[in-house]
Structure formats: C-alpha cells, structure tokens
N, C-alpha and C positions, 0 to 999 in steps of 0.2 A: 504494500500500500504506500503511494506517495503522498508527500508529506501534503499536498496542493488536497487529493483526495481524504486524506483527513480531517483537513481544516475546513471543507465542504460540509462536513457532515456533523461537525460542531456543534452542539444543539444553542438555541440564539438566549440571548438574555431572559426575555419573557418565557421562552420554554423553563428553563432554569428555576426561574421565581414561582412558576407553574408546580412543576415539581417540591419544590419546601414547601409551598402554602397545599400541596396537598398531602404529603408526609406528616404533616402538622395535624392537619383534619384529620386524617386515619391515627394517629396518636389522641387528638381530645376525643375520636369515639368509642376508640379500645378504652381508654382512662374511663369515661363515663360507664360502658357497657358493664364495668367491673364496680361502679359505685366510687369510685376514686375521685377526691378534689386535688386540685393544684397544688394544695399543698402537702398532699398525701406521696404525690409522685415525686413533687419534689426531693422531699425527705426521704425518699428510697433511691433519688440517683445523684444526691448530692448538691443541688443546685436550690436557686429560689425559685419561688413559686413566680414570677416575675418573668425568670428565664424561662421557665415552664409557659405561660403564658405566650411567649415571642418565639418559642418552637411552634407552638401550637396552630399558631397565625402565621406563620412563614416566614416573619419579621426577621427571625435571624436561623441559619443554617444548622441545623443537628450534626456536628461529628457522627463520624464513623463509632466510637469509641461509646461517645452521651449514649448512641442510638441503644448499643448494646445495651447498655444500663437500664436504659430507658423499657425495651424489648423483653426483660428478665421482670422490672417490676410490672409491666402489664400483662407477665405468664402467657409470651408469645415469642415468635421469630425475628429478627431482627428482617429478616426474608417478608414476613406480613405486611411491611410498610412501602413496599419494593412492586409488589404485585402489582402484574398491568401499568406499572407508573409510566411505558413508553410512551402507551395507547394515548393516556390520558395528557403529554407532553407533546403529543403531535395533535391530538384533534385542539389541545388549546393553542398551538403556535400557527394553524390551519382557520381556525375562527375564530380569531381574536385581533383586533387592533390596538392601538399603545393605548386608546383612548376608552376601551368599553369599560364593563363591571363587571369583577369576575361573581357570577352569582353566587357560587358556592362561599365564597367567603362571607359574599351579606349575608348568606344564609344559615350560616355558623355563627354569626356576629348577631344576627335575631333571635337564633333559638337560645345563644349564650345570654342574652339580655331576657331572655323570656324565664330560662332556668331560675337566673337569679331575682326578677320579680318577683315569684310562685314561693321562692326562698324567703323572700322579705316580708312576703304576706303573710308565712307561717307564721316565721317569729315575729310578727307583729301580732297577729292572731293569738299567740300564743300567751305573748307578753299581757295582753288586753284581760288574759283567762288569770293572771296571775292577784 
C-alpha cells in the first residue's frame, strides 16, 4: 500500500468526532443499563465523574487503556464499544454537513435532562413527605 493510498482513506475529522460521540453513547447506555451513575463508574476507573461525563459526550477521546477500565466496570468487552462503529462512521461522514445536528447527541442530551428531572421530582416529592 502507498503511502498517497493510505492517506486517501484517512477517515476525515467529523468521521472521527463521529466515532467518540458515539463510543460515548454506547458507554452512558451500558453505564445506565447496569443502574450505574457517573459517579459510580467513575470511582471504578479512576477518574471524575466530570471526565466520565466528557467520554460520554464525545467531548474528549477515551484511551485505549481508560476504555479497558472502563469495559471491566461495565462487565463487558472492551470489543462492545467497537461494534459496527465503521458502518456508523461512514453513513455519518456520507450525510452529514459541518453545519447539521447530530441527532443522537440531542437525543442523549434530552433523555439525560429528562433522567435527571424525574430524579429531582422524586426527591423533591420525597423531601415534601418528610
């Protein structure tokens, strides 16, 4: 393979950013599916709940190493986070402009807001019983 054909096939920026924001999302639904908060994963891979948060979203890049950690306190593959990610790297680098929205993200960022209402209502509810 020449060096000209490798650099052809580079995946582009927004593929890139594609891929973490959706490593991210397959991490807060493994995290959630298990009943786990942010700062529950945290505390099992070393980090804050903060960093937890900015994997989650795509904000910042998961090492190889974090992912591991990461992989073991959500009692899976470090492989689970990987699946199909090409597919899902090319139909976003195929329909997507600099300028769209990527849905999945609002849509993580709604249901994230929604979680923590339904939370707030409890203990608010709760505190009212008190």
């Amino acid at each position: 393979m020449t060096r000209q054909t490798i650099r052809s096939k580079a995946p582009s920026k927004a593929e890139i950013r594609a891929a973490d924001m959706e490593i991210g999302a397959r991490i807060r639904r493994r995290r959630r599916s298990l009943g786990l908060t942010q700062q529950d994963l945290a505390l099992a891979t070393g980090v804050s709940y903060q960093q937890i948060q900015k994997y989650e979203r795509g904000t910042n890049r998961v090492s190889a190493s974090r992912l591991f950690l990461i992989s073991k306190a959500l009692e899976t593959s470090p492989h689970s986070f990987f699946e199909n990610l090409g597919n899902k790297m090319r139909q976003f680098g195929e329909s997507r402009t600099g300028q769209q929205i990527d849905r999945s993200v609002i849509d993580d960022q709604v249901n994230e807001a929604l979680v923590n209402l339904v939370n707030a209502l409890k203990e608010s509810a709760a505190r009212s019983h008190e």
